[in-house]
Structures are given as structure tokens and as C-alpha cells.
N, C-alpha and C positions, 0 to 999 in steps of 0.2 A: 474550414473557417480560417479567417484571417489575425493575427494579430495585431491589433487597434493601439496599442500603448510602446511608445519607443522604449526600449528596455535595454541593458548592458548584455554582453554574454557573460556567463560565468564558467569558470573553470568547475570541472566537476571529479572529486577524488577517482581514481581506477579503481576497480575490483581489485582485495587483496588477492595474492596466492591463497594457497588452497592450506589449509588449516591441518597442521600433523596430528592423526590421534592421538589422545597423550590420557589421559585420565576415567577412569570407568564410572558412568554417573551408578548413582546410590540408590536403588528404587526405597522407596515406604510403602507404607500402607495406603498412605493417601496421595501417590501418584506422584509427591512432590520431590525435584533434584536436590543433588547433594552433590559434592565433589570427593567424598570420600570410595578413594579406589576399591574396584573387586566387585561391591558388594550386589551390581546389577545381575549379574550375571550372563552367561551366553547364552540364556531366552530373552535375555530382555536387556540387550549391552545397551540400548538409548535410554533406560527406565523410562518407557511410557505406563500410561495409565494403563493399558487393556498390553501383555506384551505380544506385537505382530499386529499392531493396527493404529493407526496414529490419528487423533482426534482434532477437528479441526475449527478453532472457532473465527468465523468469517461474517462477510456484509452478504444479503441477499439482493441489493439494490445499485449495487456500485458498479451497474457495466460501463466499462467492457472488461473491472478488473475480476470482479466478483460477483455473480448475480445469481438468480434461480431461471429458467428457462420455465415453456409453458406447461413439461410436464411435471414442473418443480427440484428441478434434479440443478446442481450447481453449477455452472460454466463457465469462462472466462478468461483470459491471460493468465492470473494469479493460479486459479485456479488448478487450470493445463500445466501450468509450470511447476507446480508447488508435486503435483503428480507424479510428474515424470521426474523431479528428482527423488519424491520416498523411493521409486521404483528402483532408482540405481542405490539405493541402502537398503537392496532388500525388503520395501512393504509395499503391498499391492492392495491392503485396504485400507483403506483414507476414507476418513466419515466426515462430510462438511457440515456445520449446525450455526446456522443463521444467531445473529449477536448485533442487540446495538453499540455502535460502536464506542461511547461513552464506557463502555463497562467489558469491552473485549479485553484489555489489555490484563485487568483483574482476575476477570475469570483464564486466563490462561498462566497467572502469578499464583494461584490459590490452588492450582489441580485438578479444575474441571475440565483443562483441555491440554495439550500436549504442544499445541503451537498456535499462534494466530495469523491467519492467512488476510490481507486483506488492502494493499498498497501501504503497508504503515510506515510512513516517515520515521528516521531511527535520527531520535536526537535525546538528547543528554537527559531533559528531566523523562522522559520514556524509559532512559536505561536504569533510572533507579528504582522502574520495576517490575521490567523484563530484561533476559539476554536477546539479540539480534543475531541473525545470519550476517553475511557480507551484504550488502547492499545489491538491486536489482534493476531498480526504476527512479528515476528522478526528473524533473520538468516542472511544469508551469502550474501555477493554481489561477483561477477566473472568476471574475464576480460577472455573472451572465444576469442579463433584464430585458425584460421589452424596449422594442428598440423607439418608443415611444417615453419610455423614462428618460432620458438626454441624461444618462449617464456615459461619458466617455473618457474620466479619468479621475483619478482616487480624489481631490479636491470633490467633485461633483457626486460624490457620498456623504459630505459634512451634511446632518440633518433629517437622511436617509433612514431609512428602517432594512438591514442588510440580514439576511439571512443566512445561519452557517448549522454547519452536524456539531453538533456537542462533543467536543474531546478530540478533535479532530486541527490537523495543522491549520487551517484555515479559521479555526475557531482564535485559536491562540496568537498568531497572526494581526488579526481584525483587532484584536483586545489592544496589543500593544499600538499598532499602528493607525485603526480607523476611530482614532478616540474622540472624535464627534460625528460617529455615527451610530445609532440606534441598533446595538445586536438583537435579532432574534432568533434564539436557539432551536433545532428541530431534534429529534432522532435519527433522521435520516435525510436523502438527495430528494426522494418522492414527496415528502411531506414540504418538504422547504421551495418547490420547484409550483406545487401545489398554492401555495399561498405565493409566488410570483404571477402567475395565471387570476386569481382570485381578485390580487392587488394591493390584499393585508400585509404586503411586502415589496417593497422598493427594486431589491435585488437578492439573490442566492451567492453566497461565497461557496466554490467547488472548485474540481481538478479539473482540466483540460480538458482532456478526454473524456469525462462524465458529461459535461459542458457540450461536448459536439452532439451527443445523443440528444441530449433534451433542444437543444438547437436546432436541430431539424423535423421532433416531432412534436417542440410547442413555437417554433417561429420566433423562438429569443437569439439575441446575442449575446459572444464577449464581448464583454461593454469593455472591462481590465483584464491584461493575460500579465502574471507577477512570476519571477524565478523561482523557483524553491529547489534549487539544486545544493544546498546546505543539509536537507533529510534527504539522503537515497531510503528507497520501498527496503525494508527486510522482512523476513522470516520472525516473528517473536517470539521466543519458548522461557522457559521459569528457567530463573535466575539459577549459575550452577550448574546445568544440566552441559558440562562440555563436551562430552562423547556425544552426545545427539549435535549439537552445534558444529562443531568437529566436519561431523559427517554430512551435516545437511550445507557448507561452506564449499568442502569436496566437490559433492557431484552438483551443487551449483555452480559453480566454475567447472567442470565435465561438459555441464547443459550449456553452457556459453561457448566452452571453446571448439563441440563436435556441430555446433550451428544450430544445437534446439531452440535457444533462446531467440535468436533470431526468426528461425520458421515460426516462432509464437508471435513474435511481434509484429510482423509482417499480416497474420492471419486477423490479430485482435485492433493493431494499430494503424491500418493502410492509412498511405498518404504522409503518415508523422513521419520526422527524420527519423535516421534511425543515429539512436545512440553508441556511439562510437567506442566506447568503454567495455562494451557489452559483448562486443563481439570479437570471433576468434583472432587471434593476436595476428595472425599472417593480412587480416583484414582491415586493422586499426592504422588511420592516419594519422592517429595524435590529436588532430584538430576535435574539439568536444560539438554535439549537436548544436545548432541552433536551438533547437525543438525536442524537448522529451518529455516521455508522458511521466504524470505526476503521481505523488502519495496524498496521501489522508494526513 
């Protein structure tokens, strides 16, 4: 796919350093962190819900970040990544459990889940009520249409019926800035992509990269491709929880700098630039991508 809309570049924050252990989270009863020292213990130094198995609530529709596969098993960038770092803190069972994304971010505030996998955008009212990893993904969001709708720039939305995921950056986004356009809210990429095909809907607001998928297997375009290098993707877990954060900051920067992040990106992203931040330091030019793939 091309980019139709002349756009700025944006500078895009580096990955911090890697996070000093410092504080032992607090297990309870009901799974939820605490920052009082000690009391997790050495079975269970991240207080997770289950200790030795980290609970995962994710999108089932969101490829190529997060999706189910035909035998229903999860897969993805986010996915493969999110993996390979429990692996390097010691856990090898990761339970992924499908979630709309309106209500991801709760259920992993509340103690149903141990973290939320899924491209989430980490910006400010988010963090009043989840903690985030260091940042992983960041890039473009797209309002994709038939290319029969002669949508080909934000003006050409005033009067529109625009489709977005509920709760989601692209929701919030639209609200502030498309305010003579007609929202209509979906649960999901499939349901909203659904009613673009159908025609009860003008256009789909989504990320990039979700964007190229349904582009080639329903014949839509980027109609707009918009920055969103302001939200880099994190990791979400319950506010608090610093030894699990701590650790998952670690060997995400481990996965960046021994070149995993990259061999994901490459497998999940062909073609997109690759982001420059991301990769092992001896590799960075400084210069930030053109092109990076987007959050939710």
C-alpha cells in the first residue's frame, strides 16, 4: 500500500534503558498489585494471578498484531513477542484469552488478567488505569473505504458515516478531530470492515497494518494514513505491580537489542520500514522511520 495523504514526519521517543529491579510486588487474594516490598514471594516475585503462568487478555481479530489462526490458537507479532520475553523472566506458560477491546484495559485493572497484550497505545488517560512496559510499536492509523467512496482526505469525511473499535486510539482520535463526521462504533476490525462491504458505512477508522490485510482481501483502500507516533504499543498490567514491569522493560530491551524484535518484525511486517528505535543500538541511524506499524 501507498500513502495517499502528504503527512510531516514525527520524531518518535527511543526506548528507555532497561528498568533496575527495585521493589517486590504484593500478591492478594485477588491477584491485584501492590507495591509493598517482600510480601510476593520467590514463587511468585511478579504476583501474578496463577504464580508460573501469566494470563493474557488480547484481540482475536487484530492481525497481524494479535489474532486466532484456523486452529484457534493465537498468533501474531504482539503475540510472538510478548512470548519470547515471559520466556526470558522465567515463564513458559502464557494463556492468551480473547477480549473486546473496550473493556481490555479493566479487566486487566481489576485481576482478571496479569497483562494486556494487544498494540495498546500508552498515553496518559490509559495510564490512569493501567501501568505500561516501555513502549514497542508506533506508526500510522488509516481510514480505509471503497475506493468508489472518493474519500481521499480528512475534509472528504465531513457528513460521512466513519467506522472505529470502541475504546480504541482511533475512536478517540475521530471524536476530537472528525467532528462533522458521523461515528459508528463497532467491537471490533471484522464487524466494522463488515459494514464497509455492506455500505452501512462510509469508511473504517484502523491501524496500518490491519488496514493492508483487509485491503487485499476486500479490494478497499487507504483512503487517509495519520501519525500516531505520540502512543508507542505497550505491554499493560495493574497499576503497582513494579517487579513484573521491572522485568517485562528488561528483557524487552534484551528482545530488541539481541535482534528478536527485529526477526518479528520482519516475519509479521514485510515491506514496512523498519523502525529505527527498535533496533539493536550498533544498528540505529538516528534517523526515525518513515513508516511504523501502529497501536490501537
Amino acid at each position: 500500500m501507498t500513502i495517499r495523504t502528504t503527512i510531516r514526519r514525527a520524531a518518535i521517543a527511543a526506548v528507555a534503558a532497561s528498568a533496575a529491579l527495585a521493589l517486590a510486588a504484593c500478591a492478594s487474594s485477588g491477584g491485584s498489585a501492590s507495591t509493598d516490598a517482600g510480601a510476593g514471594g520467590d514463587e511468585n516475585p511478579y504476583n501474578l494471578i496463577t504464580p508460573g503462568q501469566i494470563r493474557v487478555a488480547s484481540l482475536g481479530d487484530a492481525k497481524p498484531y494479535t489474532f486466532t489462526d484456523e486452529s484457534g490458537e493465537f498468533t501474531g507479532f504482539d503475540v510472538e513477542l510478548f512470548t519470547d520475553v515471559a520466556e526470558r523472566i522465567g515463564i513458559d506458560d502464557v494463556v492468551f484469552t480473547g477480549q473486546d477491546f473496550s473493556g481490555l484495559l479493566a479487566a486487566v485493572a481489576n485481576g482478571q488478567f496479569d497483562v494486556g497484550v494487544a498494540a495498546i497505545g500508552i498515553t496518559d488517560e490509559r495510564k490512569q488505569t493501567v501501568d505500561f512496559s516501555e513502549g514497542y510499536l508506533a506508526g500510522y492509523l488509516t481510514v480505509m473505504a471503497n475506493p468508489e467512496a472518493g474519500i481521499a482526505d480528512e475534509d472528504d469525511l465531513a457528513g460521512k458515516r466513519l467506522g472505529v473499535v470502541q475504546g480504541t486510539l482511533q475512536e478517540a482520535f475521530a471524536v476530537k478531530n472528525f467532528t462533522e463526521t458521523e461515528l459508528v462504533r463497532f467491537p471490533d476490525n471484522n464487524a466494522a470492515i463488515s459494514a464497509v462491504n455492506s455500505g452501512s458505512v462510509d469508511a473504517h477508522f484502523l491501524d496500518y497494518e490491519a488496514a493492508k490485510e483487509y485491503a487485499a482481501q476486500y479490494g478497499l483502500e487507504n483512503a487517509i494514513d495519520i501519525p500516531s507516533f505520540d502512543a508507542p504499543a505497550g505491554f499493560a498490567i495493574a497499576k503497582g505491580n513494579t517487579e513484573f514491569k521491572a522485568a517485562l522493560d528488561e528483557a524487552l530491551l534484551a528482545a530488541m537489542e539481541d535482534g528478536t524484535w527485529k526477526e518479528l518484525y520482519q516475519k509479521w511486517f514485510p515491506g514496512s520500514p523498519m523502525p529505527d528505535q527498535y533496533l539493536p543500538k550498533a544498528e540505529q541511524t538516528g534517523t526515525p522511520a518513515e513508516s511504523e506499524a501502529p497501536a490501537q
